[in-house]
N, C-alpha and C positions, 0 to 999 in steps of 0.2 A: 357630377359623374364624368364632364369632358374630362377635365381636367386632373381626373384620376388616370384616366384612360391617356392622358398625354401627357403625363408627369415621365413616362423614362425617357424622352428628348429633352425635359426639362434639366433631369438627371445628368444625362450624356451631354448637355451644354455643359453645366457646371464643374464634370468630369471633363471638360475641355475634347471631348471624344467628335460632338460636330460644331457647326457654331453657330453665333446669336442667331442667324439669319435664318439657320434651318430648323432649331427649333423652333423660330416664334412662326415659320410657316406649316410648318405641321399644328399647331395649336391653330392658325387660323383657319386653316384646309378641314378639321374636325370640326371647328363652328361655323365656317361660312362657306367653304367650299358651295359653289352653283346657287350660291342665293342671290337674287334677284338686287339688283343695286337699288332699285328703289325701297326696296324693303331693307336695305340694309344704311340706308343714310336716313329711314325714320327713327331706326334704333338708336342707332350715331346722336340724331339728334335729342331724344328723349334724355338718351346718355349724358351728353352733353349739357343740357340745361334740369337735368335731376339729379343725375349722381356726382358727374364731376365736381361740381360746386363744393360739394362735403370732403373732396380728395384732396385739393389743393390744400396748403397751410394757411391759414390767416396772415401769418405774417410775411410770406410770398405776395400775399393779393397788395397789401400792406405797401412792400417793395414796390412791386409794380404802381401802384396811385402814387406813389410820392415821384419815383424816374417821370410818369408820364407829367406829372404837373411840374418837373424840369423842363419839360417838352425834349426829353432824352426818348430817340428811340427804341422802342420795344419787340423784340423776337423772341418768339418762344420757337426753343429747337426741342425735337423730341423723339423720339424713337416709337411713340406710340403710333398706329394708324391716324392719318390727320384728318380721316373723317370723323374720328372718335372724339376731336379735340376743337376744332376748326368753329363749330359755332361758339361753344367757349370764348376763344380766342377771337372771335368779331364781337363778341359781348364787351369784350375787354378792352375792344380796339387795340389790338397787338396783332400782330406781323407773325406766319406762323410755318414754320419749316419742318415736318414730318415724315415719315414714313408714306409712301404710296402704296395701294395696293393693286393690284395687276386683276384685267378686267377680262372677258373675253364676251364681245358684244356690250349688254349689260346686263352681266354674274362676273360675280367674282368668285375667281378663280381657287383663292386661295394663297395664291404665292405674293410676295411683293415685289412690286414694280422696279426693276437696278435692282437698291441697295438700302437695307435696312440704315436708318438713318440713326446711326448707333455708333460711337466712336468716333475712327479718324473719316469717317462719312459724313460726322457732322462737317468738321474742317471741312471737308470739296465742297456742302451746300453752302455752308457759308458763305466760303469763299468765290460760289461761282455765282450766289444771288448779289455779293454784297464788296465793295470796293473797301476796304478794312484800313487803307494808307488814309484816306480820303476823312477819318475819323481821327478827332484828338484824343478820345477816351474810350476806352469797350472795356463793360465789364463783363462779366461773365458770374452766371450760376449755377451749378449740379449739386447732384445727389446720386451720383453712381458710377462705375469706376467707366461706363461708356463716357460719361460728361469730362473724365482728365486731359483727353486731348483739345477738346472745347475752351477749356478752362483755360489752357497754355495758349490761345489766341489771343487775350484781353491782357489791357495794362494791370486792370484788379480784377482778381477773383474771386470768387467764394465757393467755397467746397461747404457742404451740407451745413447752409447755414440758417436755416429755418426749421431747426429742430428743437 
């Protein structure tokens, strides 16, 4: 039902009317606005090690075990909330660059913290966790048109390719 109920920001993104950042905080202000952050990083975490698992592609996870037994390092950048992703991602031992969401005490608020880590947002995290000259090779991989500027960082890229 939220998500009926929050579908015309979803609309009005896509109609380019407001954008990624205000839609996805209206959808989170609908489900999480004033909830209690501990009750909201049990969720994360259930999430995390129940549902995610079945989200990913096989052949991503696939990706990922073969770079790490290069001993090539591993970042997952991602536009999702990183509480939503982050034990995943220490499961996997991978490096994890997300979305934050903005607190006020401990509740969350609703809104996210700066800047939906979405696009040319990825590039500044990147570039302000990670010395990129310092690297002989970066690859890069997405699945959406936030990930093309990401993509245009690395020697090789791959656009949706674990489909």
């Amino acid at each position: 039902m939220g998500f009926v109920l929050t579908s015309p920001y979803l609309v009005a993104y896509k109609l380019k009317v407001i954008s990624n950042q205000k839609a996805k905080e209206k959808v989170l202000q609908y489900f999480f606005k004033n909830m209690p952050l501990e009750q909201f990083e049990q969720f994360c975490q259930k999430f995390s090690s129940e549902m995610l698992p079945s989200l990913i592609r096989p052949k991503a996870i696939e990706e990922i075990k073969d770079l790490q037994q290069k001993n090539v390092r591993v970042v997952i950048v991602s536009a999702s909330p990183e509480n939503w992703i982050k034990g995943w991602a220490n499961k996997m031992n991978v490096e994890l660059i997300a979305t934050r969401l903005e607190l006020n005490g401990n509740y969350l608020t609703g809104r996210i913290y700066e800047n939906n880590c979405h696009g040319e947002e990825k590039v500044r995290r990147i570039n302000s966790n990670y010395k990129l000259k310092e690297y002989e090779k970066i690859f890069a991989y997405g699945d959406t048109s936030g990930d093309k500027p990401m993509l245009a960082l690395a020697n090789t890229s791959y656009y949706k390719p674990f489909r």
